[in-house]
N, C-alpha and C positions, 0 to 999 in steps of 0.2 A: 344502943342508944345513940342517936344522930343529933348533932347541933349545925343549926346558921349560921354561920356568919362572914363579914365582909373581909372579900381578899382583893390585893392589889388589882388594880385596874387592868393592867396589862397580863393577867394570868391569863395563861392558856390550857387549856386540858389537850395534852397530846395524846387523845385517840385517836384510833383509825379513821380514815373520812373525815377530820375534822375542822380541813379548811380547804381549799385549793390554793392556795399559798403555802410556801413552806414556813417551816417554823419563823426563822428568822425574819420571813417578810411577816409574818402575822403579828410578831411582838414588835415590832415598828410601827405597823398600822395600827395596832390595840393602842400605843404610847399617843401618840395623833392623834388618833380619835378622843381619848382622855383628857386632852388639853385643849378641845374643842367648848368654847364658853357655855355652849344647852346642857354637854354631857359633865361639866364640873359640877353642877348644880341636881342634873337630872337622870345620870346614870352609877350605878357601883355595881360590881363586879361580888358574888354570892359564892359562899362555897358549902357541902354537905360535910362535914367532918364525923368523923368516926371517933371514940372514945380514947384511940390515942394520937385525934388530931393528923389524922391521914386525910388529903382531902378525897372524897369517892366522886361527886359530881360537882359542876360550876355552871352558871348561866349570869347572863347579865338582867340587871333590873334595873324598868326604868319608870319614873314614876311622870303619867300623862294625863291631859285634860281630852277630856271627849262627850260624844254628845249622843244620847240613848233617847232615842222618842221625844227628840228635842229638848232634856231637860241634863244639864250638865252635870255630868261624874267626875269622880276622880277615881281613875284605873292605873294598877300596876300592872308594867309593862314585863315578857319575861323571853327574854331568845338568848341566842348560842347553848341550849341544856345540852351539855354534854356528860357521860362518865369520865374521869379521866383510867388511866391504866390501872388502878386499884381497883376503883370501882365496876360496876354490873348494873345493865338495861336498865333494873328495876330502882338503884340510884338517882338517876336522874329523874324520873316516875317521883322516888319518896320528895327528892327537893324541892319539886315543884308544889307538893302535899305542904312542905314545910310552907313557902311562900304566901299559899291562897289563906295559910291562916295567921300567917307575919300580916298580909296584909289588910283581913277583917280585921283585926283586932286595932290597925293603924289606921284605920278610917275611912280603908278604900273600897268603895263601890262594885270592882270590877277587876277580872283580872284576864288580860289577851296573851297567851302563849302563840311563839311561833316557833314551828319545829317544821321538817320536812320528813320526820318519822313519825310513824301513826299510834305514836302511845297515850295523847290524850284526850280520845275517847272513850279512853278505859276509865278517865277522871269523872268520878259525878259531877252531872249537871254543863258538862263544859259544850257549847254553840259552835258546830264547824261555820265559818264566814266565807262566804263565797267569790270568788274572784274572776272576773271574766277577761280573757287573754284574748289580743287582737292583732292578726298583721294588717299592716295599711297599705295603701298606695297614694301618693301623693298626684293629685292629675299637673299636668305642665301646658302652659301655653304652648302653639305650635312654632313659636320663634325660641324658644327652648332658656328665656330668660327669668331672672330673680324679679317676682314685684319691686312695684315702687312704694315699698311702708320703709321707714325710720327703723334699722336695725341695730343693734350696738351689743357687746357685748354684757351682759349680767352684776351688776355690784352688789355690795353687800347693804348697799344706802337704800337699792330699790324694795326690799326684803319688807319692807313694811310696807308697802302699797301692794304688792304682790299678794301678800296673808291677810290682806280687805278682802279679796275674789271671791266669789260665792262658790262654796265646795261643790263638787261634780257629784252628779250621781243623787237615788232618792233612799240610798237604804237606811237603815235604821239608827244604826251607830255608823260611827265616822270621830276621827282624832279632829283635836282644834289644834290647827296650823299656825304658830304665831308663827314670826316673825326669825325667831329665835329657835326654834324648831326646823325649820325651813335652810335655816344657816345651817345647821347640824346636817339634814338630808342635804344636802348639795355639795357639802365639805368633805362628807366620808365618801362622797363619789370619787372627788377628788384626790382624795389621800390613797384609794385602795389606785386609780391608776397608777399614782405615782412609784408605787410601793414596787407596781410588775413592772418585770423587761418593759424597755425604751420599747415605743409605738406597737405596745398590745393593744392597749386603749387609750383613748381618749373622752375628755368628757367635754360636750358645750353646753353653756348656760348662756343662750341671748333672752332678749327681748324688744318688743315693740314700746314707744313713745311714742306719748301722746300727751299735748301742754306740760311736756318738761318733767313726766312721770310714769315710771313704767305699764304699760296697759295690760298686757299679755307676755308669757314667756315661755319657754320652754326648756328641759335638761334631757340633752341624748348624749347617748354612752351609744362610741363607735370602736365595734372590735372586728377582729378579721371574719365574725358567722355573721355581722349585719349590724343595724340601728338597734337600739332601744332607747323608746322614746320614756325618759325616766319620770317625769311627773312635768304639767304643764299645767298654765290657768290662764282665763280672759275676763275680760271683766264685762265682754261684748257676750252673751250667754250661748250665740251661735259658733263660737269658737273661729270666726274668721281670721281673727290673726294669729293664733296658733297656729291656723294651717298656711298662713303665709310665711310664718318662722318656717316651717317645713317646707314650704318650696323656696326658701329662701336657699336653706343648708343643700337642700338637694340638685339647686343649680351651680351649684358647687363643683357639684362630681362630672367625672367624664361624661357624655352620654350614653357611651355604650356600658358604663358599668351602674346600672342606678341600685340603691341600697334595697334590700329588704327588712322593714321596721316594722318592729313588735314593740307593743305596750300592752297597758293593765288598762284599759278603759271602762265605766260604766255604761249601761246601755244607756240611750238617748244625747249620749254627747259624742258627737262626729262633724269637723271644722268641714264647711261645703267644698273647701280644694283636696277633701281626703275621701277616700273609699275603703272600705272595708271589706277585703277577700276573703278573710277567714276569723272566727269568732267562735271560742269554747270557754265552756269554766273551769278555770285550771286547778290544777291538783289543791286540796285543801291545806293551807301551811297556817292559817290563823285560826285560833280558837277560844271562844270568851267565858266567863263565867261568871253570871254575875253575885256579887253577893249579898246586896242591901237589900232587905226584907222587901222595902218598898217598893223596888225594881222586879223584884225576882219573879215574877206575874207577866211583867214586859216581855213576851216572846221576840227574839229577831228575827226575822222575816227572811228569806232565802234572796229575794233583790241583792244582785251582784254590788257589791261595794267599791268605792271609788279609793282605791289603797295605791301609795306609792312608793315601790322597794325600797328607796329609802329613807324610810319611814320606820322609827324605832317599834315594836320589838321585833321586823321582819330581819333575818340572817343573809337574805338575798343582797 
């Protein structure tokens, strides 16, 4: 017989594979992330316990607003499922069983697991969502200079003009971005650099102004394999200032070294200073299930979704 329930925030399940960090940097980053204002309200930490209170599996649970065929949910969020060294595969498999019926019975509409292991499709009913992965290339004037747009670096003030931006992309479901949300994605970018060796990464968060309020912006995470370009918005629908943020950062660099940048993009959003070399649907890591009678008819559509890694419950 297995029970639920909530463990400290900062627990870890040390199994194998189960971070690229080491311990010690991970229960630093877990304490951080914990004390982030979205995640006090909107995340805790689950454990599978066994009968004499052994824990066998752990994942974090978050609880999210989102939007399914335009009519708004409330979806529980479910990533980091791990076993930890007691438990076996089919642990983390039962937790997640615990969860989808924690969370009917709590009111919720929908539940998104992210894993990058392929055990929940073995779960009835659960929807792979589909991701499309893209290297860019930013074009450069031939005098090899930064435009002339209003750049400055990212505050926490702009967060609300920012999560006005019409979300990218036409697929079916999609998370609503507040404000507060947004703070959370862009903070644990910043805490997971913080955590590795000096100048692994780095993260920027700029933006473009416009009448004294932020218009467009951008989050890249730069390590020594390249850019990623972590989640961006315009309020222009052609993405031009985004892509002047990108030749902004990229006039930066030497010229004989220019970056190779990967992002998550939907199709039909490409800023006109950016090109597109290469475009696939990446490996599946998110999976939905819906569970309100009323919904459950709603099929999702395979149209690539507009998701950004750091965006709860993804692990990336």
């Amino acid at each position: 017989m297995y029970t639920l329930t909530a463990l400290a925030s900062t627990f870890v399940a040390e199994a194998r594979g189960a971070s690229d960090l080491d311990h010690q940097a991970t229960v630093r980053y877990r304490r951080a992330v914990a004390k982030l204002p979205w995640a006090q309200t909107h995340r805790r930490c689950v454990g599978l316990l066994d009968s004499a209170g052994r824990v066998l599996a752990s994942a974090d649970c978050f609880d999210l607003e989102a939007v399914l065929h335009g009519r708004p949910i409330r979806c529980r969020g479910l990533g980091n499922v791990r076993e930890t060294p007691l438990g076996a595969s089919r642990h983390a498999t039962d937790l997640v069983a615990h969860v989808i019926d924690n969370a009917g019975a709590s009111g919720f509409d929908a539940v998104l697991v992210s894993s990058s292991q392929p055990l929940w499709p073995r779960q009835d009913s659960f929807t792979p969502l589909t991701i499309r992965d893209v290297t860019l290339q930013v074009t450069e004037s031939d005098r090899r200079g930064a435009p002339m747009v209003p750049v400055r670096c990212g505050e926490r003030g702009d967060l609300v003009h920012l999560a006005s931006i019409r979300p990218l992309g036409t697929s079916d479901f999609r998370l609503v971005r507040t404000a507060e949300l947004l703070d959370f994605a862009i903070a644990r970018r910043r805490l997971l650099a913080a955590v590795l060796p000096a100048e692994t990464r780095q993260v920027h968060f700029l933006v473009v102004e416009e009448g004294a309020r932020a218009a467009a912006y951008v989050v890249v995470t730069v390590t020594g394999e390249g850019w990623r370009l972590e989640e961006c918005g315009d309020h222009d629908p052609t993405g031009a200032r985004v892509g002047a943020l990108l030749q902004v950062l990229v006039a930066r660099e030497p010229a004989e070294h220019r970056p190779r940048i990967t992002a998550s993009l939907p199709p039909g959003f490409q800023p006109p200073q950016v090109s597109v070399t290469d475009a696939r649907v990446g490996g599946t890591r998110l999976w939905l299930k819906v569970k309100g009678s009323h919904l459950a008819q709603a099929a999702v559509g395979q149209e690539p979704m507009a998701w950004w890694p750091g965006d709860p419950p993804d692990e990336s």
